[in-house]
N, C-alpha and C positions, 0 to 999 in steps of 0.2 A: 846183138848184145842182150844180157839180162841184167835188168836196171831195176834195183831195190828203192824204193821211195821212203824217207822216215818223216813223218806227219805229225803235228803233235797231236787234229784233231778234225775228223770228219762232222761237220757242221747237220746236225738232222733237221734247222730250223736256217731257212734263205740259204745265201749261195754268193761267198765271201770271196775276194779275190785270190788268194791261195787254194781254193776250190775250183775256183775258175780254169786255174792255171791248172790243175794236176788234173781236169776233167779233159782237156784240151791235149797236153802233151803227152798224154798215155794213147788219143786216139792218135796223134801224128807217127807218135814211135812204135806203136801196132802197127798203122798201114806201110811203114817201111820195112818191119818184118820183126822189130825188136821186141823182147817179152816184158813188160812191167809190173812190178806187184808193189800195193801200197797196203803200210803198215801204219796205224795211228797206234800214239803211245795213249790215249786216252780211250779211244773203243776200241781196240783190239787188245792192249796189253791191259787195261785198267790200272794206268798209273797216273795220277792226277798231277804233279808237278815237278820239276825240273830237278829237283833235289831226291825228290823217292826215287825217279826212274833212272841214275848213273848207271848204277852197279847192275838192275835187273833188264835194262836195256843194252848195255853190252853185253851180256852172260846171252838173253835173246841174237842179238846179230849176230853172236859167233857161230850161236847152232844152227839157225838161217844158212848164217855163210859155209859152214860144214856142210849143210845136206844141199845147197843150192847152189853154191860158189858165184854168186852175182860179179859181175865184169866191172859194176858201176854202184855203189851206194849214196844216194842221191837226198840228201838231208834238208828239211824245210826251214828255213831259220835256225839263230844259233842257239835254242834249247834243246835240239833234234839232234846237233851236231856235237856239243857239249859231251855226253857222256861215252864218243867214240875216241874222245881229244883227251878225258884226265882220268885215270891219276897219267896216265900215256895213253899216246896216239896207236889204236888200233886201225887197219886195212887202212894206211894214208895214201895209196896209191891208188887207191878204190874210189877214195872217199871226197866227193863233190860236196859242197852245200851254197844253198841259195837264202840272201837276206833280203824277205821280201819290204821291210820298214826299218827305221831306225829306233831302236830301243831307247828311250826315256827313264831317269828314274836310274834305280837302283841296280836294274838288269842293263844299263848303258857297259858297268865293267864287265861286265861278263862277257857282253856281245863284243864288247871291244879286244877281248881277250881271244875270245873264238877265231874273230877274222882275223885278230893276225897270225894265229896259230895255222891255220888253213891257208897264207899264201897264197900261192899263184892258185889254190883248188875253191877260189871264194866267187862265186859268181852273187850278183847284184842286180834289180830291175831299179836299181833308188841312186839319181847320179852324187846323191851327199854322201850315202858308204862305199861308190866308185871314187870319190877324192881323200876319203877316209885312211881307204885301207888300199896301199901302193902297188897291193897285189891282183885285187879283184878285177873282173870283166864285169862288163855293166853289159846286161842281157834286156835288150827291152821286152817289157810284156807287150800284148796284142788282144784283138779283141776277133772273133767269130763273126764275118759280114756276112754271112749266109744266116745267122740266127738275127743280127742286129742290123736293119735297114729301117729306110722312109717307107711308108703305107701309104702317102695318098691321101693321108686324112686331116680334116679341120685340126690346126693348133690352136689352144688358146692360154694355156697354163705358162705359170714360173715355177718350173722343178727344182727342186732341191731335194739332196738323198740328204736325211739325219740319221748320221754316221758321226762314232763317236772320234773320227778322224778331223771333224770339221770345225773349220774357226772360226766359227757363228750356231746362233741359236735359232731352234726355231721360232721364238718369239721375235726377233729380229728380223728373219726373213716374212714372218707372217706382215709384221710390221712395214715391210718395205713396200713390196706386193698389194698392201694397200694405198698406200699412199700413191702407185703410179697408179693402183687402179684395175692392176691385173691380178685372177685368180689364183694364188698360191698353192701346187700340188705339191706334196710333202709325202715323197717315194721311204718308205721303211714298212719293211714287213709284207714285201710283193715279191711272191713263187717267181723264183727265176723263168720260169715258161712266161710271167707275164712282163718282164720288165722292158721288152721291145717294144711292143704295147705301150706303154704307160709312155716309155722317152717318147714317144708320135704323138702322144696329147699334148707335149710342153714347145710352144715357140721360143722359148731363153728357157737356158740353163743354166745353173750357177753352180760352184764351187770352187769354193776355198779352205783346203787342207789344212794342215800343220806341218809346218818344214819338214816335219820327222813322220810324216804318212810316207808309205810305200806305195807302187802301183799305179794308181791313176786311171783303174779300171774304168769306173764311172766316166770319167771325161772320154775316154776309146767307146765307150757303148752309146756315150749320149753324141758322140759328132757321129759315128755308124748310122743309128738310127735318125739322120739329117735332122737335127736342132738346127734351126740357121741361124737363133743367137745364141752364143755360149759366153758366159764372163767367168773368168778364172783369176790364179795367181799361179807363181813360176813354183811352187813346193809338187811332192809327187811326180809324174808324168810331164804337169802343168809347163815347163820351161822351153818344151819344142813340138806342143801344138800351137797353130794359128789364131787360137781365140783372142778375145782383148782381155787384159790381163790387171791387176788390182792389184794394189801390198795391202790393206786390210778391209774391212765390212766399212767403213765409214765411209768409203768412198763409195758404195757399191750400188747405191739408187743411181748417182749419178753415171758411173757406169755401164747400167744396163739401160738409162735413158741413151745414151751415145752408143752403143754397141753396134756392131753392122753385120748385115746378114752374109752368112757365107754359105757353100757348099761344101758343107764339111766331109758328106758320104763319098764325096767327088775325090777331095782331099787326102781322106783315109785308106781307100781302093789305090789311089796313083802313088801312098806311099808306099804301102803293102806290108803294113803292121799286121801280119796275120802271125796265126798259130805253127805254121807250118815253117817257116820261115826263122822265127823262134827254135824251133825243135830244129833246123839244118844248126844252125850255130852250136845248139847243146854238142851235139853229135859230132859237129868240127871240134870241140874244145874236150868232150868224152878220150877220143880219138886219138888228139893229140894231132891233130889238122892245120 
């Protein structure tokens, strides 16, 4: 197959879960033999937002699809998907797209308009847009165990990634961390090459999303990389991993006093949340499998 990617934006600063993912399934769908090319609407086309790019983002796919004839147009969320859907749906037999978060806000109608427009062609890694929309596949993301494992090394930290997904501050968590007593590492702004590293410094991990986060990257990299405590809540990913689990920060000292050590790398290998695995499903549902 050749499988057109539309992105809104390739990240030059860290290494964000929709980068993760499209770094990932371009190597799976290469080594089974499939061609991938990924097109950002923001550095390759230079079009800044949802509303310029309609008109000069279909005028582009069609010439693509003129001289390429892609099998598969593979859309990142619904501002990617957007301008193939109105004023009419262009290539809809072609045309996949993935909702990596739930939209907030003013772009909620939009996105709510997208997925139902796209039907049975909506895949989802977020189980709140898989009860959303009657049509979607809920596709779980995954995380690389050969990039993200245990070292071997002294833990001593409380991680926390400050992400603007998160439903606490870092004033709160510095706060907490003191009070048990433990050093608070405060992960933002670390080279993906180093972020296996950093999760091996932290014995507990924390995170708690916003119902309306996508992904759940972080929680897949930090049990990888054997945290053996982790405290979370059910939003994101959060709702079928094994961690101990929270409804808000006020409870969350308490918490991670109670928390119990797991093997989470154990955990994650026996589930087999990998990339590859991921990409058989794209490919069964591509297909029509």
């Amino acid at each position: 197959m050749k499988i057109l990617v539309l992105v809104k934006e390739r990240k030059k600063k860290g290494f964000g879960g929709v980068e993760t993912l499209l770094k990932n399934i371009s190597k799976e769908f290469e080594e089974k033999g499939h061609n991938v090319d990924i097109i950002s609407r923001t550095d390759d086309l230079k079009l800044k937002n949802t509303a310029q790019s309609i008109f000069p983002l279909r005028k582009k796919v069609r010439e693509i699809m003129k001289e390429k004839n892609y099998d598969i147009i593979y859309t990142q969320d619904w501002n990617m998907a957007l301008p193939l859907l109105f004023p009419y749906p262009i290539f809809r037999k072609k045309h996949f797209c993935f909702f990596h978060a739930t939209q907030k806000g003013r772009g909620f109608f939009v996105q709510f308009l997208v997925g139902n427009l796209m039907g049975k062609r909506l895949l989802t890694g977020d189980r709140i847009n898989e009860k959303r929309y009657s049509g979607a596949t809920l596709i779980e993301t995954a995380v690389d165990m050969n990039e993200f494992k245990p070292l071997n090394k002294k833990r001593t930290y409380l991680g926390w990634t400050n992400k603007p997904s998160e439903n606490m501050t870092k004033e709160q968590i510095e706060r907490i961390g003191k009070n048990l007593g433990i050093p608070v590492l405060i992960i933002e702004n670390i080279p993906h090459e180093k972020m296996n590293e950093t999760y091996n410094k932290c014995k507990i991990f924390v995170g708690l999303p916003f119902k309306e986060a996508g992904g759940g990257v972080t929680y897949m990299e930090a049990m990888a990389a054997g945290i053996p405590r982790i405290v979370g809540n059910i939003y994101s990913e959060g709702y079928k991993f094994p961690f101990d689990k929270i409804e808000n920060f006020r409870n969350l000292e308490e918490a991670i006093k109670n928390s119990k050590k797991r093997d989470y790398a154990k955990w994650m290998k026996d589930s087999k949340i990998t990339w590859e695995r991921h990409t058989e499903k794209l490919i069964n549902i591509f297909t029509g499998k």
